[in-house]
C-alpha positions as a printed Julia matrix, in Angstrom:
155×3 Matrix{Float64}:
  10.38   17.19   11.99
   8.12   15.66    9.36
   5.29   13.24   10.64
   5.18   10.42    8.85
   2.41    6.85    9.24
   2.57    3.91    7.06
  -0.93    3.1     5.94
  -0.48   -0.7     4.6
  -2.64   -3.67    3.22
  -1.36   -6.91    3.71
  -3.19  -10.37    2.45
  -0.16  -13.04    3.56
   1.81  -11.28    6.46
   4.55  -10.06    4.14
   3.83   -6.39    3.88
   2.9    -6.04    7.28
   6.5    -7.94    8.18
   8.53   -5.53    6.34
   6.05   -2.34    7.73
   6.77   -3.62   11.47
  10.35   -3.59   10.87
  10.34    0.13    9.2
   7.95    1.2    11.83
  10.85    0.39   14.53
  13.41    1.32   12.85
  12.24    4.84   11.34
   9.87    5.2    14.8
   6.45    6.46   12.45
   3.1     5.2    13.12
   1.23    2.36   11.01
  -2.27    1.95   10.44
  -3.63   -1.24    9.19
  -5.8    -0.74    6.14
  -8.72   -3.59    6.86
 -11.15   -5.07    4.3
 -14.46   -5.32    5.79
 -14.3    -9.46    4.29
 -11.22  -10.63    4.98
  -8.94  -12.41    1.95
  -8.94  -15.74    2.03
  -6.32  -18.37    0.54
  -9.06  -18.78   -2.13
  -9.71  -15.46   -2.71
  -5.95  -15.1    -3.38
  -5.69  -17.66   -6.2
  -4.55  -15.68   -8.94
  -4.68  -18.95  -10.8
  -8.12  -19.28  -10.5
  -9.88  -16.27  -12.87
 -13.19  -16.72  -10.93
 -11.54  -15.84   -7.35
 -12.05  -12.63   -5.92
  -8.83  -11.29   -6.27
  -8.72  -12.12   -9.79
 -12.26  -10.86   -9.99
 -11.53   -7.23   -8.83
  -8.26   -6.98  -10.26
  -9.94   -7.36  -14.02
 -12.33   -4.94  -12.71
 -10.86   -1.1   -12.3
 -13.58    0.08  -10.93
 -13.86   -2.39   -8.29
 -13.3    -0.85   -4.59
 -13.28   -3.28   -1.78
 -14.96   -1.74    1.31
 -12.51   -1.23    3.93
 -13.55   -1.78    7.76
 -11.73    1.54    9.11
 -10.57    4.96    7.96
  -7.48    7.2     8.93
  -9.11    9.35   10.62
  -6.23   11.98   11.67
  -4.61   11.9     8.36
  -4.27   15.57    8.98
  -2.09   14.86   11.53
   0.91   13.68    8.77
   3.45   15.26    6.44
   4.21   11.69    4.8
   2.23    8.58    4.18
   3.8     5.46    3.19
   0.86    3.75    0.99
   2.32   -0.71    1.42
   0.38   -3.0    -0.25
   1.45   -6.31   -2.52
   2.17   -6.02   -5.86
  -1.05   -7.8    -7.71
  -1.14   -7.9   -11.17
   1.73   -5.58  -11.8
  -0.25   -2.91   -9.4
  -1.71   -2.18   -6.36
  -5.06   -4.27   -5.47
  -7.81   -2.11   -5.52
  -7.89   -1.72   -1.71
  -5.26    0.55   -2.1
  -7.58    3.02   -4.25
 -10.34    2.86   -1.81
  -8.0     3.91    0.62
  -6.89    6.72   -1.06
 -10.33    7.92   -2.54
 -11.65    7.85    1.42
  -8.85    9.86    2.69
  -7.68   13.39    1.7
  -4.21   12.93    0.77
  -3.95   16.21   -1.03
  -0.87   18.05    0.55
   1.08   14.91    1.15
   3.77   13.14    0.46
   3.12    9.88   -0.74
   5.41    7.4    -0.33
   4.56    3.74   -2.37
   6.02    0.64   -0.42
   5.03   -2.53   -2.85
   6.36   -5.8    -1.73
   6.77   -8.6    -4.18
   8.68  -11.7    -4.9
  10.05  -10.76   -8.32
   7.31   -7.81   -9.58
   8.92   -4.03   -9.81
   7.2    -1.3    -8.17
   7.64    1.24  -11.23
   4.15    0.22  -13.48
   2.3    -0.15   -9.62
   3.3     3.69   -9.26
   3.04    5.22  -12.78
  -1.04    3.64  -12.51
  -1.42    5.14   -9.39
   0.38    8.66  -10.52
  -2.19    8.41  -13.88
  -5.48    7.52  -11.74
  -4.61   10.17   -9.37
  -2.78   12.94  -11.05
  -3.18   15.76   -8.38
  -1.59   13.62   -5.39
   1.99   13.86   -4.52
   4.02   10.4    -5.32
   7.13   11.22   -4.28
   9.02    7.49   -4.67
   8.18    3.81   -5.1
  10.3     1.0    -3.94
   9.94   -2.94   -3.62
  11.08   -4.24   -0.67
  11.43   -7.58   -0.01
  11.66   -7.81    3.94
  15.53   -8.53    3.9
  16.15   -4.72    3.83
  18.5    -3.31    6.6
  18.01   -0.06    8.81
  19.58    2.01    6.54
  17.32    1.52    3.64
  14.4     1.63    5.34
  15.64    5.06    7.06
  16.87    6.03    3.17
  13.74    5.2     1.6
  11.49    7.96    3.86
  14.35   10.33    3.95
């Protein structure tokens, strides 16, 4: 059987309410991917261009430090990569994440939630910035999901 973790990013509480509810009902593990400074309701203003989500999101080369690492990814078949859509894509968390773990080998597995953004431009720019990686599917979820699409969506 095929090891699979959930490595997520959550700002609000929303991705890491729909990962708790896949991690019981699919029975993978979860690891919390940290920033070293924590978000604050400020830095999540997207109305305000001088905030530092804004801030990093104009700026692709911008890689928020992270306060841990995975260190067994070795351990997995699958990774589920959550994260909130922001700006269309994932926040550039997500590719520090990626760029500090070898997820060569893989299958990657791109969990965005979002009020009303689609998944599908978050996963074609991370298939283009990281062409040799293995994106298998995207979805948006939403939290309201039942057992069987969380069980469909890894499967």
């Amino acid at each position: 059987m095929k090891k699979t973790i959930i490595a997520y990013f959550s700002a609000s509480g929303v991705t890491k309410s729909v990962v708790l509810k896949m991690k019981d009902t699919v029975g993978c593990d979860i690891f919390e991917i940290t920033p070293v400074n924590i978000y604050t309701n400020a830095d999540l203003n997207w109305n305000d261009k001088q905030s530092r989500s804004s801030t990093e999101m104009e700026d692709k080369s911008s890689r928020p430090k992270v306060l841990n690492k995975l260190n067994n990814v070795g351990d997995y078949d699958n990774v589920v990569i959550a994260f909130p859509i922001w700006w269309g894509v994932a926040p550039r968390i997500i590719n520090t994440f990626i760029e500090e773990n070898n997820l060569n080998g893989k299958s990657l597995y791109i969990l965005a939630t979002s009020g009303g953004s689609g998944v599908s431009y978050a996963l074609e720019d991370l298939k283009s910035t990281y062409p040799n990686l293995n994106f298998v599917k995207a979805k948006r979820f939403t939290g309201l999901e039942n057992e069987k699409e969380y069980k469909e969506f890894i499967n």
